[in-house]
C-alpha positions as CSV (number, residue, x, y, z in Angstrom):
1,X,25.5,95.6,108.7
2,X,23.8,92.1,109.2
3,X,21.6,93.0,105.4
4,X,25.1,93.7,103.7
5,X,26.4,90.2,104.8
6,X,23.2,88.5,103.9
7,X,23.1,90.1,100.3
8,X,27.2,89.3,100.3
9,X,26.4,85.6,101.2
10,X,23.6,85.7,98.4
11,X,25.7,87.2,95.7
12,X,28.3,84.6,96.7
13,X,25.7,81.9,96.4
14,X,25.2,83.0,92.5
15,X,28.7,82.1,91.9
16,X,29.7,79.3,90.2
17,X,31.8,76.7,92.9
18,X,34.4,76.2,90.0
19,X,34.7,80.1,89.2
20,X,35.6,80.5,92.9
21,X,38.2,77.7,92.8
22,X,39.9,79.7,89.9
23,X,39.8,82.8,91.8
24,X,41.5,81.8,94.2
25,X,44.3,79.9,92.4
26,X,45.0,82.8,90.0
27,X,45.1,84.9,93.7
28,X,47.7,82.2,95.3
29,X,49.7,82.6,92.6
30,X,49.7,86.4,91.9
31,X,51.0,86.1,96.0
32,X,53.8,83.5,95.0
33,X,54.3,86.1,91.9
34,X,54.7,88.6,94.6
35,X,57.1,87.6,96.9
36,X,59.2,86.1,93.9
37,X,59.5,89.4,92.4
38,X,60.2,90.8,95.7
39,X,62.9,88.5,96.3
40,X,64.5,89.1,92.7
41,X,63.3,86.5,90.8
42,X,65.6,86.0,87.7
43,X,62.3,84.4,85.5
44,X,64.8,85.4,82.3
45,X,67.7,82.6,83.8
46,X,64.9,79.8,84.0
47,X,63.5,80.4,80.1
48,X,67.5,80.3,79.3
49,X,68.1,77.1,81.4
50,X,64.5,75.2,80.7
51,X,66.0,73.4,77.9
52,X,68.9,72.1,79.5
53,X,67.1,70.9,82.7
54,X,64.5,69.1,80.3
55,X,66.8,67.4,78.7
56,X,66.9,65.1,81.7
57,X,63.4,63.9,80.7
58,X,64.5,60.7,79.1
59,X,66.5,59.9,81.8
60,X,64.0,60.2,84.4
61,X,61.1,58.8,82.9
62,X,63.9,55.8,82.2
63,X,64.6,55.0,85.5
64,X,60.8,55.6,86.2
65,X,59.6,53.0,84.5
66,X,62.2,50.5,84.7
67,X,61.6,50.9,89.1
68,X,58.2,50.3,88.7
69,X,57.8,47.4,86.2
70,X,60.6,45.9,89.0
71,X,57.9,46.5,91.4
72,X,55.3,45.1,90.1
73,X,57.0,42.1,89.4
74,X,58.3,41.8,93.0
75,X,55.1,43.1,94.3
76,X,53.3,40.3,92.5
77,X,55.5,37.2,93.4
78,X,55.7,38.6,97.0
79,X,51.7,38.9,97.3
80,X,51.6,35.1,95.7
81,X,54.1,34.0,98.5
82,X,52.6,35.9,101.1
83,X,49.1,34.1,100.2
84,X,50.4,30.8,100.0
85,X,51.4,28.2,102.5
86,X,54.8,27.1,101.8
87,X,57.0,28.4,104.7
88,X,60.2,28.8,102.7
89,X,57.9,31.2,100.2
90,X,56.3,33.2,103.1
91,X,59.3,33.5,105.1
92,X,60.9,35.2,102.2
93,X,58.3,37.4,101.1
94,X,58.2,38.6,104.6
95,X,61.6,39.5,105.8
96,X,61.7,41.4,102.1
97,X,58.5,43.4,102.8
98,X,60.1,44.0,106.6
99,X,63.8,45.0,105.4
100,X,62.7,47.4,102.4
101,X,60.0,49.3,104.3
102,X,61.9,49.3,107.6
103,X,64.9,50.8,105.9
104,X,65.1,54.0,104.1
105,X,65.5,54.7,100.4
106,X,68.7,56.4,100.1
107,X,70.4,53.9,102.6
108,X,69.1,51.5,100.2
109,X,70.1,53.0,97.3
110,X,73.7,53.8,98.9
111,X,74.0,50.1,99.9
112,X,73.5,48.9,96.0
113,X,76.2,51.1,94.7
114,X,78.8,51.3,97.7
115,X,78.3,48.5,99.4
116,X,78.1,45.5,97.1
117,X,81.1,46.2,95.2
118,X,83.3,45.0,97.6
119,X,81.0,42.4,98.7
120,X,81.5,41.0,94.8
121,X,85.5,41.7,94.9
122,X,86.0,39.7,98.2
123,X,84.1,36.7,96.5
124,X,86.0,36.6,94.0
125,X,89.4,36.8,96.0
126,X,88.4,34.5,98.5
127,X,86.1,31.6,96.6
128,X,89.1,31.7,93.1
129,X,86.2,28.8,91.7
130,X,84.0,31.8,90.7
131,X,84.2,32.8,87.4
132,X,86.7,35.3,86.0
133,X,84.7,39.0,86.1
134,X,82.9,38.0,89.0
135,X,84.1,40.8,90.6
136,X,83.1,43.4,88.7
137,X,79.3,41.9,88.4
138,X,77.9,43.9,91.5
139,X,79.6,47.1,90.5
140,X,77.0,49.4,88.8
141,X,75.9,52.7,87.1
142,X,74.4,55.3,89.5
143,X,71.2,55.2,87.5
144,X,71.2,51.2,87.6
145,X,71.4,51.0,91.3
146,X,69.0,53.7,91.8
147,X,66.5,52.3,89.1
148,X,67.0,48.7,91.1
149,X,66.4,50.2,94.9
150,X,63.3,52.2,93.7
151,X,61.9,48.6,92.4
152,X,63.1,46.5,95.4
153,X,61.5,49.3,97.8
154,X,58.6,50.0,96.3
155,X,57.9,46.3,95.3
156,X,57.7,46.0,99.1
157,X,55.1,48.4,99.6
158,X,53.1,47.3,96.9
159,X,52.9,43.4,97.8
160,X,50.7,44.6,100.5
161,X,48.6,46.5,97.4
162,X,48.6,43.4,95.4
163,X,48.2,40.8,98.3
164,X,44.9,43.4,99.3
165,X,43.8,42.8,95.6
166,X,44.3,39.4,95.3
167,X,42.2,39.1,98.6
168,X,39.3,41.5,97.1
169,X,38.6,38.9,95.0
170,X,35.1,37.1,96.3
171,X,36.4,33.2,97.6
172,X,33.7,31.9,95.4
173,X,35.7,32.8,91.7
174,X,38.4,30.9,93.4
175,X,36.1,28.1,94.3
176,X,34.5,27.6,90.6
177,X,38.1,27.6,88.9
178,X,39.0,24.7,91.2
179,X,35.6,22.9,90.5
180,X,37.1,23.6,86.6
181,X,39.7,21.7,87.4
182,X,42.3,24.9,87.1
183,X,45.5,24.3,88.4
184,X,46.5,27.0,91.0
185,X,48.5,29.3,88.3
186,X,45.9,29.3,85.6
187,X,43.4,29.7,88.3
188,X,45.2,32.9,89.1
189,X,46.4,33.7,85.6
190,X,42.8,34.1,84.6
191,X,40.2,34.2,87.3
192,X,41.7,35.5,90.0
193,X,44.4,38.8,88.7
194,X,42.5,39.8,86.0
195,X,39.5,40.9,88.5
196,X,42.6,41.9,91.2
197,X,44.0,44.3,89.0
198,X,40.6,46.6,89.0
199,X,41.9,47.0,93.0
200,X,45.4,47.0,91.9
201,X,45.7,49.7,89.5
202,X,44.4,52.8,91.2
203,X,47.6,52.7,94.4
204,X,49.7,51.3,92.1
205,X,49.5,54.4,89.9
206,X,49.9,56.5,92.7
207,X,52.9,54.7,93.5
208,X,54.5,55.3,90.3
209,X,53.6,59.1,90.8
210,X,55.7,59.1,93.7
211,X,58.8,57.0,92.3
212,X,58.7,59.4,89.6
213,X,59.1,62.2,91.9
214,X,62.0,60.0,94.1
215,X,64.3,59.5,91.1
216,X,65.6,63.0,92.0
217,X,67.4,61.0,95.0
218,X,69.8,59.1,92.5
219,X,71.1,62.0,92.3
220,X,73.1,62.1,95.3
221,X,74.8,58.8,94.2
222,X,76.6,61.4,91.8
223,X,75.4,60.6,88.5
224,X,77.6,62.1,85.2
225,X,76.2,65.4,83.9
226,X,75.7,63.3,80.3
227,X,73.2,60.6,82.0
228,X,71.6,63.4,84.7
229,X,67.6,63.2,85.3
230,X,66.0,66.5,85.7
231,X,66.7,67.4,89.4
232,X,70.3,66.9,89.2
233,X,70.6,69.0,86.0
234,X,69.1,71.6,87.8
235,X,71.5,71.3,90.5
236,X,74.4,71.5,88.4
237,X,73.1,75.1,86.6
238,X,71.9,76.4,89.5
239,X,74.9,76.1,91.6
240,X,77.2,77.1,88.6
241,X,75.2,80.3,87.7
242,X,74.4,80.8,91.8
243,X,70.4,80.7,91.3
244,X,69.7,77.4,93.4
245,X,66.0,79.6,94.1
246,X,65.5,79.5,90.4
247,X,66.9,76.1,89.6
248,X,64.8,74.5,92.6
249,X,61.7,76.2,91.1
250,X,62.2,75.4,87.7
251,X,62.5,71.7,88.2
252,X,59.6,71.8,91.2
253,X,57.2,72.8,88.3
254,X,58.6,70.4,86.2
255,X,57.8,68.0,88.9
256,X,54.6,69.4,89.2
257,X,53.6,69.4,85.7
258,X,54.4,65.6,85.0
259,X,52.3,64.8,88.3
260,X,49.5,66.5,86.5
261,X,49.9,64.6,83.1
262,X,50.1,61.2,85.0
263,X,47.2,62.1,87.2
264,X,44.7,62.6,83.9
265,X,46.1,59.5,82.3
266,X,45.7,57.5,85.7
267,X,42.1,58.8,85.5
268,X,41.3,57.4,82.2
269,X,42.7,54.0,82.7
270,X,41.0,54.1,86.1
271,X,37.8,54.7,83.9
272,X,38.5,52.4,81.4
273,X,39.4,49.1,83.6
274,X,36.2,50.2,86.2
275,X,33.9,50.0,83.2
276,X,32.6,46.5,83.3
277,X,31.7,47.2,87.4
278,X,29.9,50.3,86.4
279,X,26.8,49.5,87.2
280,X,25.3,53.0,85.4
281,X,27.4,51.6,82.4
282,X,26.4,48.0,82.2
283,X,23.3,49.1,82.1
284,X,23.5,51.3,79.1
285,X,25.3,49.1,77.4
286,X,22.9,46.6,78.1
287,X,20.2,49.0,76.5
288,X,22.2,49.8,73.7
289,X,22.4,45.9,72.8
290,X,18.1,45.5,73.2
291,X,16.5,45.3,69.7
292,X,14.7,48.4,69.1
């Protein structure tokens, strides 16, 4: 018995690493191909359907990108303030960073589009100096609050990435731009963020993997079927055709796929900012430039 396990481990051995990580995805998913069928699986509904739940595509990748260019803008000034010594700037930064990660995000995002509406309307009816509309200022689309509380939250979270970056930085870069006589924001402008952002960029595309994935919670602020990302559009078919399984499948693996696509693309920027602290690369490039 022990000679058939020791010529099993060897014939194991002669087996590619990557050929058994394939084996046993293909086998995880003939299982999950398994117990879909067995629960009646309607495959046909999703290929009818796909089309429809894509179309919320543009809509997600919308309010994507316009919570995360928020973020880094917030995340930048708030890792500037919370570096610097002026109280009022630090004091800021800080009770920001403290209120949007001690808070969660759909009570954040509920508070932008319930709560400041009245906030605006009883301005206006109390303080009759503001101008006329002012009322109506803080009252917004479901996707524009949800877009703006994905930024101010995630902005939180990142300062700490950014301020981390910043702080990577040796002290002696920061020491030479001052003997240059830099002031403070060219010194940071281009000494300082440009070496920051090889820290920077690796979190902060992880981050914007998972806000991509938390824009399906705008859709409980009840966004219109015309304007509907991908997660609420599957709601709505799935609940009107009674295949929530399907639905909740169909836009997981949606999900999924996008997380893939970003992942590869993070890679290759990750790559291509890390190149000049490659030290197997600066080399060869190095050779490359000697005269032959």
């Amino acid at each position: 018995m022990s000679d058939f396990w020791e010529r099993l481990q060897l014939a194991s051995a002669r087996i590619p690493f990557g050929a058994k990580n394939a084996a046993v995805w293909v086998a995880l998913f003939a299982l999950i191909g398994f117990f879909g069928s067995a629960a009646g699986f309607d495959v046909q509904w999703i290929r009818d359907n796909l089309r429809y739940i894509l179309g919320g595509l543009p809509y997600t990748a919308a309010i994507a990108v316009g919570g995360i260019v928020l973020a880094i803008v917030l995340a930048l000034l708030g890792a500037l303030a919370r570096l610097s010594r002026n109280a009022v700037a630090y004091g800021v930064a800080g009770f920001y960073v403290s209120f949007f990660r001690g808070t969660p995000l759909i009570v954040q995002m509920f508070l932008i589009y319930l709560a400041l509406p009245p906030v605006g309307q009883n301005l206006a009816e109390k303080y009759t100096w503001l101008p006329e509309g002012f009322d109506e200022v803080l009252i917004l689309e479901a996707a524009t609050a949800g877009t703006i509380a994905l930024g101010l939250n995630y902005g939180a979270y990142m300062t700490e990435i950014f301020r981390a970056g910043i702080q990577s930085v040796a002290g002696g870069q920061g020491e030479a731009a001052d003997a240059l006589g830099m002031k403070y924001l060219q010194k940071m402008r281009r000494v300082v963020l440009p070496q920051a952002f090889r820290v920077i960029i690796p979190p902060t595309g992880n981050e914007f993997i998972a806000m991509m994935k938390d824009t399906a919670l705008v859709s409980f602020l009840g966004v219109t079927a015309a304007s509907a990302e991908i997660f609420r559009r599957s709601q709505l078919v799935g609940k009107a055709d009674f295949k929530n399984l399907e639905a909740y499948v169909a836009v997981a693996l949606i999900y999924w796929a996008l997380t893939v696509l970003f992942t590869f693309f993070q890679g290759r920027l990750e790559a291509r900012v890390g190149r000049g602290y490659d030290r197997e690369h600066v080399v060869r490039a190095m050779q490359a430039q000697e005269p032959h």
